[in-house]
N, C-alpha and C positions, 0 to 999 in steps of 0.2 A: 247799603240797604237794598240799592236795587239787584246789585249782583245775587244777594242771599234771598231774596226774595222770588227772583225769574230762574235759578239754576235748575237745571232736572235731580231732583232730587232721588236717590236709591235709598231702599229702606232702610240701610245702613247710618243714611248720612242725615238722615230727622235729627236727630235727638244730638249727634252733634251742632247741627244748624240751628238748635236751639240750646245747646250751652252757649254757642257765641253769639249770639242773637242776647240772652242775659247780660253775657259780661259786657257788650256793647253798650246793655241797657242801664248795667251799672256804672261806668264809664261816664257816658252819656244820655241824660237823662229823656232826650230830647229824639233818643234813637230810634224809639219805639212807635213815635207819631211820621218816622218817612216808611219805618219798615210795613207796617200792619196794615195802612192802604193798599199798600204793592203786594203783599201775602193772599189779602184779601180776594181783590182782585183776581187773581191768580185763580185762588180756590173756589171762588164764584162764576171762572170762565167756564162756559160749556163747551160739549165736545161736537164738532164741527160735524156734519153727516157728510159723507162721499166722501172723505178721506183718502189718500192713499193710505195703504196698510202702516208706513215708516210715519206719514204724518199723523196718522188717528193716535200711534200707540205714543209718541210724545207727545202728542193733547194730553192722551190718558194719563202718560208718566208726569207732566206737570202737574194736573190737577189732584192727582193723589199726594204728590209729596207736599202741595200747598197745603188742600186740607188736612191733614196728618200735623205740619209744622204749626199751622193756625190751632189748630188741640192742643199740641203743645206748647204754644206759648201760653196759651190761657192756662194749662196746668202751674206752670213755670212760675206765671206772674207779671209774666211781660204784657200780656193783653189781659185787659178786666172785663169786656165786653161781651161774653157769648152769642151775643146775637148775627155778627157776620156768619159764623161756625154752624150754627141753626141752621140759620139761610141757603146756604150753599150745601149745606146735605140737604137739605127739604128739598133744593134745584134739582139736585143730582135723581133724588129718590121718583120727583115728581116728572121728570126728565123719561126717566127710566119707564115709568107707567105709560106715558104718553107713547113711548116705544112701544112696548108691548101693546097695549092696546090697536094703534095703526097697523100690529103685525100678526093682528089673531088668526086673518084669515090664511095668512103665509105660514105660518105657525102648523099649521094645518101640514102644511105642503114640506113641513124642514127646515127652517129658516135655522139650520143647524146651529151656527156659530154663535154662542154665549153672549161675543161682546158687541153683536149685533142688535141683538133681541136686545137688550141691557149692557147699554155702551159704559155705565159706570158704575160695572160691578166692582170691577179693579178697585176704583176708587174708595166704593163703601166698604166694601171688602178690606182692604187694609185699616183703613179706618178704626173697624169694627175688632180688628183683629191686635191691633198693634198700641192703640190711642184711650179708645172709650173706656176701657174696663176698669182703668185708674180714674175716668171722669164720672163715670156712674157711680163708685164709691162714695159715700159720704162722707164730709168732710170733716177731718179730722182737727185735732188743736191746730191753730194757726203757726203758720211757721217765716219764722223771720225770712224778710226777703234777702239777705245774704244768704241762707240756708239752704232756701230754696229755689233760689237760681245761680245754687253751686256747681262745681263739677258733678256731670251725673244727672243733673234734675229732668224733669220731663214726666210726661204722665205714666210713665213704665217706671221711673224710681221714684215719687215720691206717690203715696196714699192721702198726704193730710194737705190742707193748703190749694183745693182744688179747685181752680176759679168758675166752679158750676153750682149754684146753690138748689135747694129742694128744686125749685121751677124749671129751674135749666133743666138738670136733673131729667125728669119728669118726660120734660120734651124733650131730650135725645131719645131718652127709652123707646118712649112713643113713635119717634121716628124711625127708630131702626127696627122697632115691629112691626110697621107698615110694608119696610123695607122687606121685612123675613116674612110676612103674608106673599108681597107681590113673587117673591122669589121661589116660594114654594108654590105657586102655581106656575110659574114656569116651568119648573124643573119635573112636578107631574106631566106638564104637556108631552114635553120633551122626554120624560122619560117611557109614556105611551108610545110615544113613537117609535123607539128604540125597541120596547118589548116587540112591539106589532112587525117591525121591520127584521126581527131575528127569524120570527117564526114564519113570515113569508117567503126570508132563506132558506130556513130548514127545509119549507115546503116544496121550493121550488130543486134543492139539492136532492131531496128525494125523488124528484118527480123526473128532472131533467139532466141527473148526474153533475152539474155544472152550475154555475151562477157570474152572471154577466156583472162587470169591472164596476158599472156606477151602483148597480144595488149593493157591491162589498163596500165602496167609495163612500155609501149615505150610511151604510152603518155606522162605518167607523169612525164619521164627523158626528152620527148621532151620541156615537158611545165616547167620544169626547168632550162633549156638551154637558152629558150628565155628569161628567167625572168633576167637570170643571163646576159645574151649578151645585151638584153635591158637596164640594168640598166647601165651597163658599158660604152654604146653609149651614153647615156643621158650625164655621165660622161665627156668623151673624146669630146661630142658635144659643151656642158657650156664652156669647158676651151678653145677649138679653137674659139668660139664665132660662130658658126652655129650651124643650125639647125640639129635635126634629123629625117634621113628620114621619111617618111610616111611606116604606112605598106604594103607590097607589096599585094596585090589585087593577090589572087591567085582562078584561073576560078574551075567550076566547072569538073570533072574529064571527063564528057560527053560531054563539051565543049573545050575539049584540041586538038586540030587538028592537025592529022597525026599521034595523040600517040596510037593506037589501044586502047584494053580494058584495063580497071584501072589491075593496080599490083596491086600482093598479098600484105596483112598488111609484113610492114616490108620493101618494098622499092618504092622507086619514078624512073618512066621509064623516061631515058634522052631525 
């Protein structure tokens, strides 16, 4: 249990880890009370700030494959409880805001990198992508627990049998449109920046035939940020079943009222 429960999981190896995770469960009835603490855990652990890059990104990879396994075993049948599963995305999501928030002013400035601003996009993001869309389903006729934690089960093969009722339901919905509100204002900040920062290129390539190595440098971190916050919105938009937003229409720097002269490359005036 504890080895299945602490491994790094790859997105590959969920839904295997939760076939054997069943059969253990079938086996041993008793499997599921050492495993689902240790999952839990897992999925509830946050992610550490000041990392090194190799340490933050296996936080990140444990915690996603935790919570990923912990949706599936509640699909599965192994866990009845959705409340740890709740918990630990509301951490993640509420985690996330508190980020951004402490980063509005930096935000300003570039705080380019994705999983900076929102250290557990990865997380939600897979989540939302891989897990939910079989748990937001309604539940179908009930299905024998042989059936349903056969070869194959998990919240990507089975529709019926889904251990979320109306309420659960409900509130993952809710959560992960909290989560696609906070994200799409990210991803406007970020994407202003991006627009503003192209055309002060432009401007300055017209001007000066040239453009110095950190202003191509903040571009292209900017224009990765979006790529990466975009896709993730498209994501988290498919599975709540809306849309995603339009991109924000950002005026031209001579047309900004009251903001005096553009800033220097490098920040946006509030």
């Amino acid at each position: 249990a504890q080895a299945l429960a602490e491994a790094r999981l790859r997105a590959a190896d969920v839904l295997c880890a939760a076939d054997l995770a069943s059969a253990m469960h079938r086996a041993y009835p008793d499997f599921k009370d050492a495993l689902l603490p240790l999952v839990q855990r897992q999925a509830a652990a946050p992610i550490p700030p000041g990392d090194g890059d190799g340490e933050r990104a296996a936080h990140v990879a444990r915690r996603k494959g935790a919570v990923r396994l912990l949706g599936e075993l509640l699909a599965c049948g192994v866990a009845a409880d959705p409340g740890p599963l709740v918990a630990a995305l509301k951490d993640a999501a509420s985690a996330d805001a508190a980020t951004c928030k402490a980063h509005v002013g930096r935000l300003a400035k570039a705080v380019a990198a994705a999983d900076q601003v929102m250290p557990n996009l990865p997380v939600v993001t897979a989540f939302a992508k891989h897990t939910a869309p079989a748990l937001l389903q309604e539940s179908g006729p009930a299905v024998p627990k042989g059936e349903a934690a056969g070869e194959g089960a998990g919240a990507a093969g089975i529709a019926a049998g889904t251990g979320l009722d109306e309420q659960g339901r409900k509130q993952l919905r809710m959560l992960l449109l909290g989560y696609h509100k906070l994200l799409s204002q990210v991803f406007a900040a970020q994407y202003t920046l991006k627009v503003k920062a192209e055309r002060r290129n432009r401007a300055t390539l017209l001007s000066r035939g040239e453009l110095a190595a950190d202003a191509a440098e903040r571009h292209d971190a900017l224009a990765a940020a979006c790529e990466r916050l975009q896709g993730a919105l498209a994501t988290v938009s498919d599975c709540v079943g809306v849309e995603a937003p339009p991109l924000p229409e950002v005026p031209e720097e001579s047309e900004d009222k009251g903001r005096g002269p553009a800033p220097a490359a490098g920040g946006v005036q509030a």
